[in-house]
N, C-alpha and C positions, 0 to 999 in steps of 0.2 A: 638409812643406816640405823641400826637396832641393836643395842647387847642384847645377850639373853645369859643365862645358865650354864657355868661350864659345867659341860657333865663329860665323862673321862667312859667310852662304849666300842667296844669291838676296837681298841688298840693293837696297832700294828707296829712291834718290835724292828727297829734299824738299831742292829748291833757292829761292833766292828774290831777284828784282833790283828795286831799287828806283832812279828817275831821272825827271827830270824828260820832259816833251814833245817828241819829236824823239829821244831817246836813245838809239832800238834798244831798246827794252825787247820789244816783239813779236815783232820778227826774229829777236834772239838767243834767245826761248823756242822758235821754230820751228823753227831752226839748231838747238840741242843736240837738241829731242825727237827733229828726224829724224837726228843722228846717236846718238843713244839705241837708234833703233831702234823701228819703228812695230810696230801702229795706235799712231797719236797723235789724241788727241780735243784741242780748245779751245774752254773758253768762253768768249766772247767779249762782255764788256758794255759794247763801244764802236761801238756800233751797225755792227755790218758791217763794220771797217776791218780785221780781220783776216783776213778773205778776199780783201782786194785781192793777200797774198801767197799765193794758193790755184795763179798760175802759176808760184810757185819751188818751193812745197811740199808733198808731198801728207798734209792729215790733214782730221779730219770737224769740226764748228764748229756749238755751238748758243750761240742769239745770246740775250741776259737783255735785257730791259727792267724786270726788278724782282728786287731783291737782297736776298732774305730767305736768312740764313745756315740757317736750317735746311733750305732746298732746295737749297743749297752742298750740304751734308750729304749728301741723298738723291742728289744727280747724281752726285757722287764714288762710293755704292754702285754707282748705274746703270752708271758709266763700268767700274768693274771688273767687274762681272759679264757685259761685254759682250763683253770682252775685249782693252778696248785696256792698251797696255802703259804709253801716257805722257799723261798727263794733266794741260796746260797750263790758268792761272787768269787770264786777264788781262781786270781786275785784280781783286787778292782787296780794293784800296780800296773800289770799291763795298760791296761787302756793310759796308763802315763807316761809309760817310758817302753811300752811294746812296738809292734809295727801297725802302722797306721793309729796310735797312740797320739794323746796331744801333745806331747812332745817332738814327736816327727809331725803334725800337723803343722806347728811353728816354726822348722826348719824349713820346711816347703814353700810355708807362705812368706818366710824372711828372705827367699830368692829374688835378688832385684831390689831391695828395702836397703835403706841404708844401714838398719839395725834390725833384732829380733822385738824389741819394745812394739815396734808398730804392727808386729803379725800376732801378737798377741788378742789386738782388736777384734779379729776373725775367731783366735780359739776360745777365748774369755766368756763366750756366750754361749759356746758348745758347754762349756765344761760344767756352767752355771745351769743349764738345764738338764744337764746328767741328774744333778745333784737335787736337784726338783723333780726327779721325777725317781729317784732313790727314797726321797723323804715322803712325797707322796703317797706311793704305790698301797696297793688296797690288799697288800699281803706281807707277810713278818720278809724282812731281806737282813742276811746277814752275810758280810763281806771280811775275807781276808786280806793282809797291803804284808807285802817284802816289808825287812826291815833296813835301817843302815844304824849304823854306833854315831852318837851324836856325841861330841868333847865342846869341851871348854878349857880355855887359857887362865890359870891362876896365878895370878904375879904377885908376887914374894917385894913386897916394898921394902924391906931391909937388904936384901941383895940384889932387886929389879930383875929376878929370871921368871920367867912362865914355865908353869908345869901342867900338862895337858890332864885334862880329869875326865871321866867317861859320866855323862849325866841320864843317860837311858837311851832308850832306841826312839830313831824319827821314821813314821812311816815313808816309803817311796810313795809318794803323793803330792799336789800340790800343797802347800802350808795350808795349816788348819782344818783342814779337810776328819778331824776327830772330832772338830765340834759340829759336827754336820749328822751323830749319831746318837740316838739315847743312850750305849753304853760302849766303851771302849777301854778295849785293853791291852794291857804286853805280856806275852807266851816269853818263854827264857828257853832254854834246851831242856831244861827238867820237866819240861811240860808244867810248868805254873804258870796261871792268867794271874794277874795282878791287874786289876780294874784303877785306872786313872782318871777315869770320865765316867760321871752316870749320873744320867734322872733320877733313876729309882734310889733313892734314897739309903734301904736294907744295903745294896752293895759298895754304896760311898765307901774307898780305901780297902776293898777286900779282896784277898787274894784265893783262890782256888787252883788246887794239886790235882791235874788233869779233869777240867771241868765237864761236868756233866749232870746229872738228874738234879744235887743241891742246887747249881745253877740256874739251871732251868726251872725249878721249885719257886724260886723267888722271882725269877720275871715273869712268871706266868700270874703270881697271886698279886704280882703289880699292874700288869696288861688287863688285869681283871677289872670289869667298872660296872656300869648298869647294870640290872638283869635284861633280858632281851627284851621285852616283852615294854620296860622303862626306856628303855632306848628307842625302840621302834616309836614310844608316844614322842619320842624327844625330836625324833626324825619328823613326822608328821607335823610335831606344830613349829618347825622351822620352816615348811613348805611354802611354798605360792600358794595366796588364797588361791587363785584357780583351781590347781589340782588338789589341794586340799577340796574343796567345794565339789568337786566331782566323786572325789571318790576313786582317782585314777589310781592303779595298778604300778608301784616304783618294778622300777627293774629289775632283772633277773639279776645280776651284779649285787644291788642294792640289799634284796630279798636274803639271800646268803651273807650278805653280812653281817646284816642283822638277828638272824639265828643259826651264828657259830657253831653255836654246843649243841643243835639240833642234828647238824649236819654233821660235826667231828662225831659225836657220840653214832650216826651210820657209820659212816667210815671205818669209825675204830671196829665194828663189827663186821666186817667185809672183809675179815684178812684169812679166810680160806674158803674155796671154792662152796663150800657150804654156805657159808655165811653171803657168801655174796649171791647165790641164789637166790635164799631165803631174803634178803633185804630187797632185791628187785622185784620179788613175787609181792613183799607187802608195799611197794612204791605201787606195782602193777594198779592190785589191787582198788589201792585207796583212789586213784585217778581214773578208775573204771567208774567208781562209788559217784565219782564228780561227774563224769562229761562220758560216760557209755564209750559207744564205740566207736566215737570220734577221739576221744579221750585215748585209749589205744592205739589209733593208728598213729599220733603224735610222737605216742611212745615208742612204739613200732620203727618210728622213723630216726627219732634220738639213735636207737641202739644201733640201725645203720649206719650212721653216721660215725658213729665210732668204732667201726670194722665189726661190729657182733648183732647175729641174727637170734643170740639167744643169751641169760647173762653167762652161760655153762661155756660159753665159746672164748670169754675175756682170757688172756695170757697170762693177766698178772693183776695184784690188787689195785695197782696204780691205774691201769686203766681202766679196772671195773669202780674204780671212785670218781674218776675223771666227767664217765658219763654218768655215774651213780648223781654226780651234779646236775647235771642237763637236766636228769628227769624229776628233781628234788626241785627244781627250780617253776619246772611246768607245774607242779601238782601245787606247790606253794602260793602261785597264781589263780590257780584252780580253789584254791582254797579262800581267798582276800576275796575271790570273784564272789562266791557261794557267801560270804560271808556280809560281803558291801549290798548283797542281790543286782549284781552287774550282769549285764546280757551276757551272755558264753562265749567263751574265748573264741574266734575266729582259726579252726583249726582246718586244716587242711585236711578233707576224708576221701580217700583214693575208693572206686568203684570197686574195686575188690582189696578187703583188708587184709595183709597179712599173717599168716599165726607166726609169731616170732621165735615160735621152736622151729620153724622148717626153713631150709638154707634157700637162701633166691639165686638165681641166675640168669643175667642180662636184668634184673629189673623183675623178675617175675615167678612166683613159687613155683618152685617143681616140689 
């Protein structure tokens, strides 16, 4: 066991608003993710109503009709391993009080129990690893919670009555479940965030009138830490001397994390058929420069993988980033390789390579 240095690098935003019906609670997760900075995925467990804003904003949407936190769990891996960068919940109420929710988890397993106390044993560990793996995850998540009206009883000790006082909204969540986020806060119907909870420091007590780019302006220049390049040293000398001493290759995951603003500054220029040509022709390129024409066929193979035999065939910028990552990630290897002077990446080279302008079928260019 060893302290070392904190150093604050490639930070991942867990945000969380909590408001009643009408309050912007959707808009405003779709406003920061996309000034965040895309892919942004959302799940969406109100039936469909989050892609009515699919003409303001561009991100991908799978829609729940059953809220079992442990498949929270699994989408949140799916959603980083795919590659999106921001990862909207609305709402994380469901999986509390939805169907197959841990609420209705507790009711099932309190069948036969003389009480619900004891079935709680069974859900207390699901919920606890939700929550670990929300705080975890290696991409910005920001989640939306229902609200309810929280009162208090004020008794008058000169006439001994209670008068009921409204003291703010409680998220539909289990308690405490706010201190589980970097910053969190309460929407009103006027669409005002009033920030109750926060790390970052700048937003302690601030309120924002339909939040958006100022918002997002300040947690981005907070998430902000190392330069890449200090971080990647900072990654390395935390290693195992082993793979340190080798010289090993960290992982495709690892690689992009560590050069964000390599990877967003693509992406951001991938947002029209053009541009996303042009960035696949210089990924091409630069990976041919590495590994010839094995180098190729790898690449070759990435674009199949993601339904396109060419970048001009992608549908949408989402998916032409998606795999714009895959191939960002081989070259980036390609490069620590060339650079370490490590033997060549073990690529797969098919006896006839394909030209990735021309469409296969069954497996083979026509």
């Amino acid at each position: 066991m060893q302290f070392h240095r904190a150093l604050k690098y490639d930070a991942k935003l867990r945000f969380a608003v909590c408001g009643p019906a009408g309050s912007g609670k959707t808009y405003t997760l779709l406003q920061l993710a996309t000034e965040l900075g895309g892919p942004v995925a959302l799940i969406d467990t109100e039936r469909g109503s989050a892609s009515k804003y699919a003409d303001l904003f561009e991100f991908d949407v799978l829609e729940l009709d059953s809220f079992d936190p442990l498949s929270l769990i699994e989408i949140i891996e799916k959603a980083a391993k795919a590659g999106y960068r921001v990862l909207c919940i609305d709402s994380l109420s469901h999986f509390w009080t939805g169907k197959n929710g841990e609420l209705d988890k507790v009711d099932r397993a309190a069948q036969g129990m003389p009480s619900s106390f004891a079935a709680w044993k069974t859900v207390t560990p699901i919920h606890n690893a939700l929550i670990d793996k929300i705080v975890s995850a290696p991409l910005h998540i920001l989640t939306s919670m229902r609200a309810k009206t929280e009162w208090v009883l004020d008794r008058d000790d000169q006439t001994g009555k209670s008068t009921p006082r409204k003291v703010g909204l409680a998220p539909v969540m289990r308690d405490g479940i706010e201190y589980e986020f970097d910053v969190y806060g309460e929407m009103d119907p006027d669409n005002t965030l009033r920030i109750t909870k926060s790390r970052c420091p700048k937003l302690t007590g601030s309120s924002f009138r339909k939040p958006g780019e100022e918002l997002a302006n300040v947690l981005k220049q907070w998430l902000a830490g190392a330069p890449p390049q200090a971080a990647k040293a900072a990654k390395q000398k935390l290693a195992t001397p082993s793979a340190a001493g080798k010289g090993e290759v960290v992982n495709g995951s690892q690689i992009v994390a560590v050069l964000t603003e390599e990877l967003a500054a693509l992406w951001k220029r991938m947002c029209s058929p053009r541009g996303i040509t042009e960035e696949f022709a210089q990924l091409k390129a630069a990976i041919e420069q590495l590994a010839g024409s094995t180098g190729i066929a790898e690449y070759s193979r990435i674009l199949r993988e993601h339904g396109a035999h060419h970048p001009k065939h992608f549908k949408t910028p989402q998916s032409a980033r998606l795999c714009a990552k895959d191939v960002y990630v081989l070259l980036e290897k390609l490069r620590v390789n060339a650079r370490e002077n490590i033997a060549p990446l073990e690529l797969e080279l098919p006896t006839q390579i394909p030209d990735v302008g021309q469409p296969l079928v069954n497996g083979e260019v026509r």
